[in-house]
Structures are given as structure tokens and as C-alpha cells.
N, C-alpha and C positions, 0 to 999 in steps of 0.2 A: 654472649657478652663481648665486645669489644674490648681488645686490652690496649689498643692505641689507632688513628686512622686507619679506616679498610683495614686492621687483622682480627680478626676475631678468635676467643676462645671457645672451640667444638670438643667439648670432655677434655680429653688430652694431647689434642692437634689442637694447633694453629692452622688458621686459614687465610691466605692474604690475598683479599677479593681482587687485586687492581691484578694482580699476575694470575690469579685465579690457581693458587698453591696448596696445598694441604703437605702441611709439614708434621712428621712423627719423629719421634725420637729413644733413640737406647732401651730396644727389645731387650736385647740381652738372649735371644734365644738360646739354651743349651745350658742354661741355669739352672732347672732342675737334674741335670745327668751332672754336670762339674758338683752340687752339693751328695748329691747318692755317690760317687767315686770317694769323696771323703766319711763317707760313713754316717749321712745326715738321712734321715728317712722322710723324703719330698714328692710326694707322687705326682707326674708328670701331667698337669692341669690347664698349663698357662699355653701352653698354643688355642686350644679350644674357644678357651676364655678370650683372648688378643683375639681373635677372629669373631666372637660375639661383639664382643666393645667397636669396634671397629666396625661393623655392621650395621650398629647403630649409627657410627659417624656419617658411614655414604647413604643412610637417608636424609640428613641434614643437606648433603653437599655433594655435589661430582666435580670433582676437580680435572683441571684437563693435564696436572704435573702433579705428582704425588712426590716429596723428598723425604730419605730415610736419613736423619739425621745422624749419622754413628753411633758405631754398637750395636749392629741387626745383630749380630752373634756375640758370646760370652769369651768364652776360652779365648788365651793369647794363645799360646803354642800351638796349637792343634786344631783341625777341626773332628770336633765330636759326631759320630754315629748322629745324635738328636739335632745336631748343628745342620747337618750334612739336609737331612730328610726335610726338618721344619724350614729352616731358610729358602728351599727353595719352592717348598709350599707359597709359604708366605709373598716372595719375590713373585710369582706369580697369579697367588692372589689379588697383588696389587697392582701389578700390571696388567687386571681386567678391569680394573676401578680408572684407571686416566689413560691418557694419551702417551704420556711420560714417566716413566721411573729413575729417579735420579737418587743416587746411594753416595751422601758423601762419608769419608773416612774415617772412624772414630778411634780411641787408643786401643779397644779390643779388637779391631778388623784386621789385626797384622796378617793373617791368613784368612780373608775372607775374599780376596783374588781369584781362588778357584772355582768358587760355587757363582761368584758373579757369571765370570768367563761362558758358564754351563750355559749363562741366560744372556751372554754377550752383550754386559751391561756395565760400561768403565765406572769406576768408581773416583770421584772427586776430593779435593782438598775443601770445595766448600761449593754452594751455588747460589748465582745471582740473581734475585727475584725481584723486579723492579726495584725501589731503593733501598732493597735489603739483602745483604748477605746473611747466609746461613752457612754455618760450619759450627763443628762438634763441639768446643770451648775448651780442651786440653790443652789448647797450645795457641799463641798469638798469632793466628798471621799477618805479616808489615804489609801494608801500601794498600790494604782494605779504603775506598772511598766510599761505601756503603753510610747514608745515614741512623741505618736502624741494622744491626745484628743480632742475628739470633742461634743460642745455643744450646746444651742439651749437655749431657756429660756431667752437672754435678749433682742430679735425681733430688732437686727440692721438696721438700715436706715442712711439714708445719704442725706442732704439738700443742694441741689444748686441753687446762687439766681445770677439771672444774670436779663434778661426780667423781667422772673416770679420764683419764688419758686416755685421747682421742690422736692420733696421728692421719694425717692430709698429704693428698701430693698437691703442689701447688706451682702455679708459674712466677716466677718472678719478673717485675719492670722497675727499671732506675736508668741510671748513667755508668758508662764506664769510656772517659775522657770526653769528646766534647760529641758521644756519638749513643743516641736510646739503643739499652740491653735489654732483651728479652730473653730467660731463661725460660726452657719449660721442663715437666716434670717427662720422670720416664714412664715408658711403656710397657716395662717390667711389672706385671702385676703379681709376683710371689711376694717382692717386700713394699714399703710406702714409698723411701728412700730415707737422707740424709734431712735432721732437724736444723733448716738453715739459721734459725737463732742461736744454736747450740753446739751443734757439731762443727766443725775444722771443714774449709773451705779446698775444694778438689783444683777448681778452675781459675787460671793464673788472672780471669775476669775478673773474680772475684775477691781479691785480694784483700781490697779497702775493707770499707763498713760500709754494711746493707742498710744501716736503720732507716734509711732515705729510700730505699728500695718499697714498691707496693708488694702487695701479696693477695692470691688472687687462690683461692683455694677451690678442688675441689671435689664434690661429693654425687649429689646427682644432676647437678649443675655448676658454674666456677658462680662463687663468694669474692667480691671485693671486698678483704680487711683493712683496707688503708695502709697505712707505712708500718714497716717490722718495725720499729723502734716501738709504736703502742701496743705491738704483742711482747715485746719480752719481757 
């Protein structure tokens, strides 16, 4: 599905045919070791899983630049044992799937400089894809002339209660000033994320009201719901 010209929604990547990009976002690797240090009982599932999902993606698509959107890793302080091992699994998993791996910086990656360096792969403030920038969405950057950005960082979802409460990850598209946002969901498969009709918004994008915002949900393919305002 198409969520605007040449980008299309592939599961949980974005693909932007004119730059030929496949864009991921906020693994989160190392989220099941940060919640077992707390005394949470989470058996360690989600690499497996991310590398199935993901499998399914590169039958759809070869891309010839593959961007990790911020947040490959969990933990601020530290890099964790599971951090340490799965990140650089994964970095080179993806680095047999394009031509290019391009990792920009997200608010968890304060220490993710070392495990790059291992695979001698700078890590970015954001990249520029034909007329689209991508960066992580935690923080504004000025003097952006991109007409379409696209971000990651505030893990959208989507809650519907009819029987049962059902929870979705979903991409978001609208405006933020006179330039198209494109939010997508994370790559995190232990939770859904954040109920963006409900929950308190992360991304300084995000700030306004969505009700103007589409909502693109999805499950075993992405759902166009139309505008949040006729979901809430």
C-alpha cells in the first residue's frame, strides 16, 4: 500500500521507490535483558522473531540502501551483553540485504558508537533520501529543506474495542508545518507501542492534534482507517 507518491508501506518498513530505500525503525534490541535485570520474566524471543519478519520484507523488496532509523539498541547507559551480541548480528544481517547501511541516531543510541565502529559504520543525525529526510523524531532539526520527513521514536498504535480490545501498530501521515510527516511504527515486537489517540505524545512533532492525521494500521497487511479524529 502506498502511504504517499513512490513510498510504500512493506509490514513495518517503508520503502521509497525513487531512492530505492527501505527504511526500519526503533528495534530496541536488548529489551528483553533491560526488563529480566528488573525482575520482569521475558524470555529472550525478539531477535528470532525481527529476523523472520524481516525475511518476509526482502522477499517483497531489495533495496540497494537499507536506513535504521534510531534505537537499533535499548539501554542508555550501557551497552548490554544481548545488546552487544544481537546488534551486531543484525547490522550484518542487513548489510547482506543492500549495498548501503545507513544507521541514524536515535535517543537510546547514546552508546551505540562502539558496536557501529566494530562494523565501521558512522552513524548519522538523519539521511537524505530523495525529497525526504529521515531522522529519529526526538528532537527538531533547523534548516531541514526536505519536503516529506519521516520519523520513528514515538512507536504508534492504535486500540480497537468492540468484543475485545485489540491493540495495532500503525504508521501515521499528516502535516507538521508546511512539510508531509510520516511516522512509522517500531520494530520492537515484545510490545504494540503507544495508543496514539490516548496516550501523551513523545515527539516534539507531534505536539498539535493528530485528528487530521491518517492512520494506516497494521496486521497482516497495512489497513487505511482514514483520519484519527473518526477513530476516537
Amino acid at each position: 500500500m502506498e502511504i504517499h507518491d513512490n513510498i510504500e508501506i512493506i509490514d513495518l518498513a517503508l520503502y521509497l521507490k525513487d531512492s530505492d530505500t527501505l527504511v526500519l525503525s526503533d528495534f530496541q534490541i536488548g529489551y528483553e535483558e533491560y526488563l529480566n535485570k528488573k525482575g520482569i520474566l521475558m524470555p529472550r524471543f525478539q531477535f528470532n522473531e525481527i529476523i523472520k519478519r524481516l525475511n518476509k520484507i526482502f522477499r517483497k523488496v531489495k533495496p540497494r540502501t537499507i536506513v535504521v532509523n534510531g534505537d537499533l539498541k535499548h539501554e542508555f547507559g550501557t551497552i548490554s551483553e544481548q545488546e552487544w551480541r544481537n546488534v551486531l548480528k543484525l547490522i550484518d544481517y542487513l548489510s547482506e540485504k543492500c549495498d548501503e547501511l545507513i544507521l541514524v541516531k536515535g535517543n537510546h543510541d547514546i552508546n551505540l558508537g562502539p558496536i557501529a565502529r566494530k562494523r565501521k559504520i558512522e552513524i548519522k543525525e538523519y539521511y537524505q533520501a530523495g525529497n525526504a529526510a529521515i531522522l529519529h523524531g526526538h528532537k527538531i532539526i533547523p534548516g531541514l529543506k526536505s519536503k516529506i520527513l519521516i520519523i520513528g521514536h514515538e512507536h504508534p498504535a492504535i486500540t480497537f474495542r468492540d468484543v475485545r480490545v485489540e491493540k495495532y501498530k500503525c504508521f501515521l501521515k499528516g502535516r507538521w508545518k508546511n512539510k508531509i510527516l510520516i511516522v512509522q511504527p517500531s520494530f520492537n515486537l515484545v510490545n504494540e507501542g503507544s495508543d496514539v489517540s490516548r496516550e501523551k505524545k513523545l515527539s516534539p512533532f507531534l505536539k498539535g492534534s493528530l485528528k487530521n492525521f491518517n492512520v494506516y494500521a497494521i496486521q497482516d497487511k497495512a489497513y487505511d482507517f482514514g483520519k484519527l479524529k473518526n477513530l476516537m
